[in-house]
C-alpha positions in Angstrom: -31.0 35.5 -29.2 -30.3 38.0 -31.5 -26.8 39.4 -33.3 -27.2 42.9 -31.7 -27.4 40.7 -27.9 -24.1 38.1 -29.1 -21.8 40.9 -29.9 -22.9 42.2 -26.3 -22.0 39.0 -25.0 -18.7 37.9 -27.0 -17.7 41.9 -26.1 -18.2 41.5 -22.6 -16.8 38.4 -22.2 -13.5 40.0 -24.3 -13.4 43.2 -22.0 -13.3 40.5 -18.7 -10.7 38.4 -20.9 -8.5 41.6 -21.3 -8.8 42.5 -17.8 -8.1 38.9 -16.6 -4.6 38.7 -19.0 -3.6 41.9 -16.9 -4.1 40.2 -13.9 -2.1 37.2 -14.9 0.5 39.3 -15.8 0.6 40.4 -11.9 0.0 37.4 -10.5 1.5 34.4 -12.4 4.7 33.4 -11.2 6.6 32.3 -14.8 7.2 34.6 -17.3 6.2 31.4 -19.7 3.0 30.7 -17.7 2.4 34.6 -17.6 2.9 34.8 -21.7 1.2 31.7 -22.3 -2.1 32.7 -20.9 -2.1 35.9 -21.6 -2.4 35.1 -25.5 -5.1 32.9 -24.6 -7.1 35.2 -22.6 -7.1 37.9 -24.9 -7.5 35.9 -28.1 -9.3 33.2 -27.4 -11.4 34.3 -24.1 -14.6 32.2 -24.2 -12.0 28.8 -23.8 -9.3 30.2 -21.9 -11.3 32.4 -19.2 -13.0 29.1 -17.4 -9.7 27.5 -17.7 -7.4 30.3 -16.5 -9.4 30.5 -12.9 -9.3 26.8 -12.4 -6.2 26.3 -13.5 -4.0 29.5 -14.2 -3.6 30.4 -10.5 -0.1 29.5 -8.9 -0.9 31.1 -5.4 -3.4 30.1 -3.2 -5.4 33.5 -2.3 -7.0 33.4 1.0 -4.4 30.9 3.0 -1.9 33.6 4.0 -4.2 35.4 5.6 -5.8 32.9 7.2 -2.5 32.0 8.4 -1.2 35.2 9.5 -4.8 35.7 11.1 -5.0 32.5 13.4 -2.0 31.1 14.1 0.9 34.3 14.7 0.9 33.4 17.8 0.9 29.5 18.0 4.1 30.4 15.5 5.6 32.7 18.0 5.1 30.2 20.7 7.0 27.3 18.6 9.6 29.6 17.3 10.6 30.9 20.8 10.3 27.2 22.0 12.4 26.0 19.4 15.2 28.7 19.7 15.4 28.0 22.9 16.1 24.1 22.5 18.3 24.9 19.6 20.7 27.6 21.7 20.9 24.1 24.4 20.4 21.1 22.1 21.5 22.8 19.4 21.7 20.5 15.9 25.6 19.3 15.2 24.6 19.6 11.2 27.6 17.3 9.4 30.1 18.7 6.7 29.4 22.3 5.3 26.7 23.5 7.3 26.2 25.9 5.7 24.1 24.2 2.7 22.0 22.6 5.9 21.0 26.6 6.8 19.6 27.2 3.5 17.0 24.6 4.2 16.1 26.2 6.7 15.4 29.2 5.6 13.0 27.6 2.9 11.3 26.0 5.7 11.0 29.1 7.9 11.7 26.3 10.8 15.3 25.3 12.7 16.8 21.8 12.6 16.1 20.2 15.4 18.5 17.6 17.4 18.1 14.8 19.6 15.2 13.6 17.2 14.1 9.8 17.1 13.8 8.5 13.1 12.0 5.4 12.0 11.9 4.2 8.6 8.6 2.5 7.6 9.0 0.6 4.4 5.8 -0.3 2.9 1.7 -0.3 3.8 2.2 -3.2 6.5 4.8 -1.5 8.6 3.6 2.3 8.2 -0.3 1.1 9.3 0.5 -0.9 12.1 2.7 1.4 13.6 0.4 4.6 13.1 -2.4 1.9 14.5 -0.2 1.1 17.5 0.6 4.7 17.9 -3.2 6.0 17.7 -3.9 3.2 20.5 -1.1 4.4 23.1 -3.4 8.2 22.8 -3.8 9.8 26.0 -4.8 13.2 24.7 -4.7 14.0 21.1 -4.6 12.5 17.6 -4.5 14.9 14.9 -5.1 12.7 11.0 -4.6 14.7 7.9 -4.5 12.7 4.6 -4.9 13.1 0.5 -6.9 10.2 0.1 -8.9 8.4 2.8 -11.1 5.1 1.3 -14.1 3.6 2.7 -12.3 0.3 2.5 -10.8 -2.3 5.0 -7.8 -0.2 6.1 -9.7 3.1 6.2 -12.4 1.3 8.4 -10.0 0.3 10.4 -8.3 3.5 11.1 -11.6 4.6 11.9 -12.2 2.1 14.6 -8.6 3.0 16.0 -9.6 7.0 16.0 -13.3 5.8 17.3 -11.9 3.7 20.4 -9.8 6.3 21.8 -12.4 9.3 21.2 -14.5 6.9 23.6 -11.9 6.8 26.1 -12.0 10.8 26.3 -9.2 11.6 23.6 -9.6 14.5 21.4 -9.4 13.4 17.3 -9.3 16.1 14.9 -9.3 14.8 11.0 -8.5 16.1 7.9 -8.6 15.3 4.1 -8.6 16.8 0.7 -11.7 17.2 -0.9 -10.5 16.7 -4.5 -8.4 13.6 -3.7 -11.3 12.2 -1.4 -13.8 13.4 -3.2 -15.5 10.1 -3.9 -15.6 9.5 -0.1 -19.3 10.1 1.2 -19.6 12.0 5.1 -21.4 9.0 5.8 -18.2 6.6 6.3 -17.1 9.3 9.2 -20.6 9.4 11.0 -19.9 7.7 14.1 -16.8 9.5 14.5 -18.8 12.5 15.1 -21.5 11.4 16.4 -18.4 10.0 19.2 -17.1 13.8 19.5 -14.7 13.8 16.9 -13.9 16.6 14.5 -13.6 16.3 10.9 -13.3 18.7 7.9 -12.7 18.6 4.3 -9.5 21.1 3.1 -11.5 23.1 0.7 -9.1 24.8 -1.8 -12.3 26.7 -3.0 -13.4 27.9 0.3 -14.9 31.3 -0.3 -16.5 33.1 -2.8 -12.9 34.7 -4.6 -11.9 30.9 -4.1 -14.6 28.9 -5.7 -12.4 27.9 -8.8 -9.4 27.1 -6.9 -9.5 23.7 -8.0 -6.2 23.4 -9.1 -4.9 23.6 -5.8 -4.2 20.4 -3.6 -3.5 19.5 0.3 -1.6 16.3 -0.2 0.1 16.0 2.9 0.0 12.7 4.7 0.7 13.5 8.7 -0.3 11.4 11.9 0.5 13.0 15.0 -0.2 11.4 18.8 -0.3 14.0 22.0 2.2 16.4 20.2 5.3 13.3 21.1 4.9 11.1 17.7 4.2 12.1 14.3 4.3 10.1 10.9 4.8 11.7 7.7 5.1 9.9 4.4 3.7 8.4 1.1 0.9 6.7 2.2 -2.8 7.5 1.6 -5.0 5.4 3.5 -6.6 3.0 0.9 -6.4 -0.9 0.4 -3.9 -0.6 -2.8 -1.5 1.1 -0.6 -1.1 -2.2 1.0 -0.7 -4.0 -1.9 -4.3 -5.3 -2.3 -5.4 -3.8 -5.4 -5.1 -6.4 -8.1 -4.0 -3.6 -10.6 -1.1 -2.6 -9.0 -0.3 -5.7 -6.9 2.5 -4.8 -4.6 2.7 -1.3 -3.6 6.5 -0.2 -2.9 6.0 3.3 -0.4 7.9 4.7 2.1 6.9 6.8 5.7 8.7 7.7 9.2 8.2 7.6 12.4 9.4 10.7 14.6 10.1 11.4 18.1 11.4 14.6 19.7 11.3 18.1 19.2 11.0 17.7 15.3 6.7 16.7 16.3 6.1 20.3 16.7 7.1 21.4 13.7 4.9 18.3 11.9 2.3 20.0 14.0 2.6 23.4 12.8 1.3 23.5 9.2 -1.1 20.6 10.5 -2.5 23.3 12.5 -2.5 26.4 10.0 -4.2 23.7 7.4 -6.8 23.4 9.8 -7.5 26.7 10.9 -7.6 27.3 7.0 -10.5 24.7 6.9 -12.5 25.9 9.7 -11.6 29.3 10.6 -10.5 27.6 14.5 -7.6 26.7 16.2 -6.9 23.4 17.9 -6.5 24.4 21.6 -4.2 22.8 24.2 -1.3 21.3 22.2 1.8 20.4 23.3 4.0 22.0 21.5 7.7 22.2 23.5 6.9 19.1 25.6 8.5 15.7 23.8 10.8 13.7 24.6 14.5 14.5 24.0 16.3 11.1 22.3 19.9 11.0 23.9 22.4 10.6 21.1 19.3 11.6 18.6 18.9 12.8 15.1 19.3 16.5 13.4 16.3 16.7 11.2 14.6 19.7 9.5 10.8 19.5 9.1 10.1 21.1 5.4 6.2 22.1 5.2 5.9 23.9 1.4 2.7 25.0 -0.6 1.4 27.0 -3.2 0.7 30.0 -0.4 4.4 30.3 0.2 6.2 33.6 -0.7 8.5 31.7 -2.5 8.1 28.6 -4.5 9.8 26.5 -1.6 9.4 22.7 -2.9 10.7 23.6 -6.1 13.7 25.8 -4.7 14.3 22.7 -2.0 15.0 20.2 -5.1 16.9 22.7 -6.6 19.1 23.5 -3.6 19.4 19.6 -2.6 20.7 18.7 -6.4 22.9 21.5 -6.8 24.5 20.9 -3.3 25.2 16.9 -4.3 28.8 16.4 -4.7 29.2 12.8 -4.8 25.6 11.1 -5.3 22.0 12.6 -5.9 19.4 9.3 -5.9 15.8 10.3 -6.1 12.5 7.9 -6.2 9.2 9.7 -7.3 6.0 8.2 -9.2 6.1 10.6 -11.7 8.9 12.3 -12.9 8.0 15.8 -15.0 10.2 18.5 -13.5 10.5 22.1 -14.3 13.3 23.0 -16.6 15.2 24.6 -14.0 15.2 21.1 -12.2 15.7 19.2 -14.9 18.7 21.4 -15.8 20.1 21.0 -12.4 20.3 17.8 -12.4 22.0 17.2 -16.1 24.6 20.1 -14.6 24.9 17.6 -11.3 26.2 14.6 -13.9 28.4 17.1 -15.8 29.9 17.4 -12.4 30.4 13.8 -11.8 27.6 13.4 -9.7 26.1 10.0 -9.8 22.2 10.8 -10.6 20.0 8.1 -10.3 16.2 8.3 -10.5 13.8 5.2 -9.8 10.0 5.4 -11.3 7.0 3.1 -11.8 6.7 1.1 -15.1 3.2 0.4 -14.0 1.0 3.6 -14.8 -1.7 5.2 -12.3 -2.1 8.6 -14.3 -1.3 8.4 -18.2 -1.2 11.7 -19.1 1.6 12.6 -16.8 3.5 8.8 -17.9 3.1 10.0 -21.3 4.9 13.7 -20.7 7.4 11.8 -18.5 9.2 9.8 -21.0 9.7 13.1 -22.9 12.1 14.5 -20.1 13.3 11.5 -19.0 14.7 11.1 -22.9 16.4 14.5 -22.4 17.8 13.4 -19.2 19.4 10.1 -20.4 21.1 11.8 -23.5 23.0 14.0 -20.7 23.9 10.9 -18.6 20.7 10.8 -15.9 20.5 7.1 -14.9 16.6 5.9 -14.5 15.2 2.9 -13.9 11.9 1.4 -14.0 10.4 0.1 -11.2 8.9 -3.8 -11.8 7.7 -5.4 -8.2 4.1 -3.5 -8.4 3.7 0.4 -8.3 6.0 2.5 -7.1 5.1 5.4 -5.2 7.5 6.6 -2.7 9.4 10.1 -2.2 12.8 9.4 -1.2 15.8 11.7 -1.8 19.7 11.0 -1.1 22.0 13.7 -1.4 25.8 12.4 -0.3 26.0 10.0 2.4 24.7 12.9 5.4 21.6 13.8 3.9 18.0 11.8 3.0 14.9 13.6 3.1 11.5 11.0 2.9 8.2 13.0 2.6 4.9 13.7 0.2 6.7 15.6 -2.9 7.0 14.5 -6.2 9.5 15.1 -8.7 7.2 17.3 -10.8 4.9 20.5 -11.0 2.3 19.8 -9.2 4.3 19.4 -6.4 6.4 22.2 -7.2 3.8 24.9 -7.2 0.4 23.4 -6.7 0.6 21.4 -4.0 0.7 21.4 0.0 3.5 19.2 0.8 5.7 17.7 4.0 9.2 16.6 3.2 11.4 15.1 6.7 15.1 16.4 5.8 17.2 13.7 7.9 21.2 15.0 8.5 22.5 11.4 9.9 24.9 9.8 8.3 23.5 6.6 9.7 19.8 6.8 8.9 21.7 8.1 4.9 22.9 4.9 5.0 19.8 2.8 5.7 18.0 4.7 3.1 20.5 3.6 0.6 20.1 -0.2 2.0 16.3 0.4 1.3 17.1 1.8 -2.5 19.3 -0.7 -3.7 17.0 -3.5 -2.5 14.4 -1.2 -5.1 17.7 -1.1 -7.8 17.9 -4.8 -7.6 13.7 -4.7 -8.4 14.2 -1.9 -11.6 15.0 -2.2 -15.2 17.1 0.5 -16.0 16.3 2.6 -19.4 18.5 2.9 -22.2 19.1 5.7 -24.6 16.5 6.1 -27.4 13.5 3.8 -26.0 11.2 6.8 -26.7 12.3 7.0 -30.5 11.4 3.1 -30.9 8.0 3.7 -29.8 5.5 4.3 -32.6 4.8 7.6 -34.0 1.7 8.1 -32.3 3.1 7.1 -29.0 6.0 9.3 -29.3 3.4 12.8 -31.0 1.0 11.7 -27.8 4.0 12.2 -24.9 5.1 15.5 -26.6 1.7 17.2 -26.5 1.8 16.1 -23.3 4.8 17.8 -21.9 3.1 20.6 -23.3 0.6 20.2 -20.2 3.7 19.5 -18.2 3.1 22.8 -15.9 -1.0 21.8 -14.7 -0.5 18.0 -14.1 
């Protein structure tokens, strides 16, 4: 190839790299972000144009019309359903109330009351109830998962879902295609074969989509004829029972739910799958469960990357900020946005007691490595964290006072923030707060907690290598 035909090329490619900085200025949500890769684009354009559409994209194009397409009216239907309940039934939310009705508007859903809440602590518990659950089927199980495994418990499950679709119940399943992605069709043949209907949530479904790769559906939801739903930590693999060798025990948390709270589990389960195949599920039961006399005031929290705002991020924001008295958090990986990580050094300069439990074990090294950067910052303002040393640690668990504890699929960083499709359970029970806490001081008892300066006696390299790596801090 000639000069005359590279300078046509590098030109071209520098005219689509100018035009593309323009269109992150529109569309990237952080002035940062926005600055960052607009630099990039026009300066370096033969790196940073690949990169930018698989990674420079904050908002999911395609999903919010998909949703407002297919499922207004299933919306509508649970709205008016749920008004209804709430103007009879409606949730006694404890203390100020008032900090209760902002998560509600980042939910775009009502607290619900008379709500049944089960904790599930660890693999054992969480599968055998979702197993027990899936058997007692009369009409419906709908399965969405992150990860599903070709291994003992994922064969399992399918055996569960396979036995009732033989008995004439309906099984719709869905799983991420990136977190799957090693997962062959094969391992869910019979399942179709037996009627069942499963799909892949392509983030790059589309032709404008096909480098949305960035984006993931990492919501973990079981729900059985619209009456029981489980949300949670769990994938469904072998280590998250504790029998991968490299992790050994596996410390995770899910619930159980009963009540009018299912339907709003169902909801984004629903607009996820009509986002996947262009269909909706028909004949749900949306406004049917059973009430729980003397029941539980929960809000149902579905956020994601197609939101108009960024809802997870504004949730842990809202929930630190609100804590007068105690703000305990358990994540896997702790890299928060600054505005998070500033709320919750203001939260100790208010006397708040701020404790955060994460793994010592590591699963993903690039995102261990920008951790201890923050969580240096954080223990030089007075942020207690402790290290997690019974096996991996991979729960989401949040306690804000003693009324509030919200268990769900979001982490304590970016990803989660802004990238990912996520389910948090906000519980407003004094009583369920308190068992919650029971459950994290048993996982206190199991930490080391970190000291000041235990990133400045690592060596050099160590410390250079989790530096550069905050610098990623906003695409892990």
């Amino acid at each position: 190839m000639d000069f005359v035909s590279l300078t046509a090329i590098y030109s071209a490619i520098e005219v689509l790299g100018v035009l593309t900085a323009f269109h992150n200025v529109m569309r990237t949500r952080t002035p940062p972000g926005a600055v960052a890769w607009f630099f990039a684009l026009v300066l370096f354009p033969v790196v940073s144009l690949p990169l930018y559409w698989i990674f420079g994209r904050n908002k999911f194009e395609g999903y919010v019309v998909s949703r407002q397409k297919g499922d207004l009216e299933i919306q509508q239907q649970v709205a008016l359903g749920l008004e209804r309940f709430a103007e009879v039934h409606g949730a006694d939310l404890p203390g100020d109330s008032e900090r209760f009705r902002v998560c509600e508007k980042l939910a775009s859903l009502p607290f619900t009351g008379e709500n049944n809440v089960h904790l599930l602590i660890d693999g054992d518990a969480t599968f055998s109830a979702i197993i027990k659950a899936i058997e007692g089927a009369e009409d419906y199980v709908l399965v969405q998962f992150f990860i599903i495994r070709d291994d003992q418990i994922g064969q399992q499950l399918m055996q569960a879902l396979l036995s009732r679709l033989r008995e004439g119940v309906r099984v719709c399943l869905l799983y991420d295609e990136i977190g799957s992605h090693s997962l062959k069709m094969s391992f869910f043949h019979d399942l179709i074969e037996a009627g069942g209907q499963v799909n892949a949530f392509h983030s790059s479904r589309g032709f404008t989509n096909r480098f949305q790769l960035n984006f993931r559906n990492h919501r973990k939801i079981v729900i059985v004829d619209g009456k029981i739903a489980f949300l949670g930590g769990h994938n469904v693999g072998d280590e998250y029972l504790g029998r991968d060798p490299k992790f050994g025990h596996w410390r995770d948390t899910h619930i159980q739910l009963q009540g009018p709270s299912v339907a709003c589990v169902q909801l984004p389960f629903v607009e996820d799958w009509h986002w996947a195949t262009g269909a909706t599920i028909p004949d749900l039961n949306w406004i049917n469960s059973p009430l729980i006399d003397d029941g539980i005031e929960l809000l149902i929290v579905p956020t994601g990357p197609a939101d108009q705002m960024t809802s997870c991020g504004l949730m842990f924001l809202h929930l630190i900020n609100s804590a007068r008295e105690r703000c305990w958090i358990t994540s896997p990986y702790y890299v928060p946005s600054e505005e998070v990580s500033a709320a919750l050094q203001l939260a100790v300069l208010r006397g708040v007691d701020v404790r955060i439990i994460v793994p010592e074990k590591v699963d993903h090294l690039l995102v261990y490595l920008s951790s201890f950067a923050f969580i240096e910052q954080g223990l030089a303002t007075g942020i207690r964290f402790f290290r997690y040393q019974n096996g991996f640690l991979h729960q989401k668990v949040i306690i804000v006072d003693d009324d509030l504890a919200c268990v769900g699929t979001a982490n304590l960083d970016n990803r989660s923030f802004r990238l990912n499709f996520e389910i948090t359970a906000a519980v407003a029970d004094q009583e369920f707060a308190k068992e919650v806490e029971g459950m994290l001081n048993a996982d206190f008892e199991k930490s080391r907690e970190m000291e000041k300066g235990e990133l400045s006696r690592k060596p050099f390299l160590f410390q250079l290598a989790c530096q550069v790596s905050r610098l990623m801090a906003p695409i892990q």
